[in-house]
N, C-alpha and C positions, 0 to 999 in steps of 0.2 A: 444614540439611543441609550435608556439609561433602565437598570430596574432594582429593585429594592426588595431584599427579603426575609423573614424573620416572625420571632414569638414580640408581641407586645403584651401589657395589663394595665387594666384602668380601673384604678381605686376613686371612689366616690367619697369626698370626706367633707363636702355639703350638700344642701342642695342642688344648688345649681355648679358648685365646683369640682373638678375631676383632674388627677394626677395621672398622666400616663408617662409608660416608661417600657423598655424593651431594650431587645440587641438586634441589629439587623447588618445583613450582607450588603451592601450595595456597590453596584458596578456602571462603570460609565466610561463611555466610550466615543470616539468619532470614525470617519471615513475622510477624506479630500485629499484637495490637492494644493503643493504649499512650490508658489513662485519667488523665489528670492526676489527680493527685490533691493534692484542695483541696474537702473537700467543704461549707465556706462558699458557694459559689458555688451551691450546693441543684440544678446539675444533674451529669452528667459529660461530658463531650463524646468520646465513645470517637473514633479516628482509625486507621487502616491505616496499617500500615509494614511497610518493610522496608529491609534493608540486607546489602551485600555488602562482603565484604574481601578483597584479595587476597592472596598473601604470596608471596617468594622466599624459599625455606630450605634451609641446608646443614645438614642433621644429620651430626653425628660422635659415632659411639657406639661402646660396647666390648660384644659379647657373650661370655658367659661359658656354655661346653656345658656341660650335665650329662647323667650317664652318653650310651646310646647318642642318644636325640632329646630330650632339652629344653634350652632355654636360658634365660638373662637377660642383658637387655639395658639399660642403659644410658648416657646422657650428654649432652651439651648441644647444642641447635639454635641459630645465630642466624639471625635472621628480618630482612628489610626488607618492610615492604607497600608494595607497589607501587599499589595501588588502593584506595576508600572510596567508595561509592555507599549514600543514602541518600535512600528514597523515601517519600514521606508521599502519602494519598490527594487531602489538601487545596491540598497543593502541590506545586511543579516537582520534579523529580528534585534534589538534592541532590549536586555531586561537589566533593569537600573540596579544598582549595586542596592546592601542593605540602608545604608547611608541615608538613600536617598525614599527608599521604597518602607520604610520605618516612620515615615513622618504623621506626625500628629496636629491637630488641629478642633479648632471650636468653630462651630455651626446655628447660629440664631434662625429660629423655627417661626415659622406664622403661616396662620391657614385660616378660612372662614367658611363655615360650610353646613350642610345637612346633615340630622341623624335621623333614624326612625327604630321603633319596636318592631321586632317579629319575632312572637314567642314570648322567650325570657331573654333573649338577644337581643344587642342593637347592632344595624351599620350606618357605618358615619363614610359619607360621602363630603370630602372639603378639597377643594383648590388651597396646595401650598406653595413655599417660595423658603428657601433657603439660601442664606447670606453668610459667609464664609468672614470670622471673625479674625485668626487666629491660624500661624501657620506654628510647623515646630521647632526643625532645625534650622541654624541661618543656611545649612550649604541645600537644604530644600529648598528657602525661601529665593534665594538666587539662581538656583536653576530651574524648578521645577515649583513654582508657584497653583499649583493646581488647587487649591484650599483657597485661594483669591475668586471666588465664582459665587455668581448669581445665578440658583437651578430654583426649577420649580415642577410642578404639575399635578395632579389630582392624586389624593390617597384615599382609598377605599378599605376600612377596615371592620373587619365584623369581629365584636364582641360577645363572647359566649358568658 
């Protein structure tokens, strides 16, 4: 489960084109269960996990209207994680050195989707998908490639 949160602003600099831009929290996380796999060893030793990550991200995107309510949106985030928590059932909690929990990366943005008026407000309802361009340090990119991900899902944002 994942969630995102933060101030964005959308400057209008034609008609039909729009500059958005903001900072946002985002966190993301799982639950399972992870079986080595080495089935020499004739058992499997299933184990509990999980793991949380945090992020600081400035997306800057361009949306592009069509006709009266839809849009497309894209363009690039860059990310720093700020946090990495990693818990196993068999042992201690797990929080990654700075080393690792420092790392930065670039994030390519796309969404397609609805807006509407209410008021002098709009909200823009769109299905996105973010694609992990860009990781930062090598000793992240080899242990902890978390910035290698395809995520997505609907953002909902009301402009005042």
């Amino acid at each position: 489960m994942a969630y995102s949160a933060g101030v964005a602003v959308d400057w209008n600099f034609a008609e039909t084109w729009t500059l958005s831009t903001g900072i946002l929290y985002k966190e993301v996380g799982e639950r399972g269960e992870l079986i080595p796999a080495d089935p020499g060893n004739q058992y499997f030793d299933a184990e509990q996990f999980s793991f949380k990550l945090c992020y600081l991200e400035i997306p800057i995107n361009i949306n592009r209207n069509f006709g009266k309510n839809w849009l497309l949106e894209f363009g690039i985030s860059p990310v720093i994680r700020l946090c990495a928590k990693y818990e196993f059932d068999n042992y201690d909690k797990l929080h990654l050195s700075n080393e690792f929990s420092k790392s930065k990366g670039l994030l390519a943005n796309f969404g397609f989707g609805f807006r509407t008026k209410i008021g002098n407000s709009i909200l823009k309802i769109l299905p996105y998908a973010q694609i992990g361009i860009t990781i930062g340090t090598e000793a992240a990119e080899y242990y902890w490639a978390d910035l290698r991900y395809f995520s997505g899902g609907i953002k909902v944002v009301f402009v005042m």
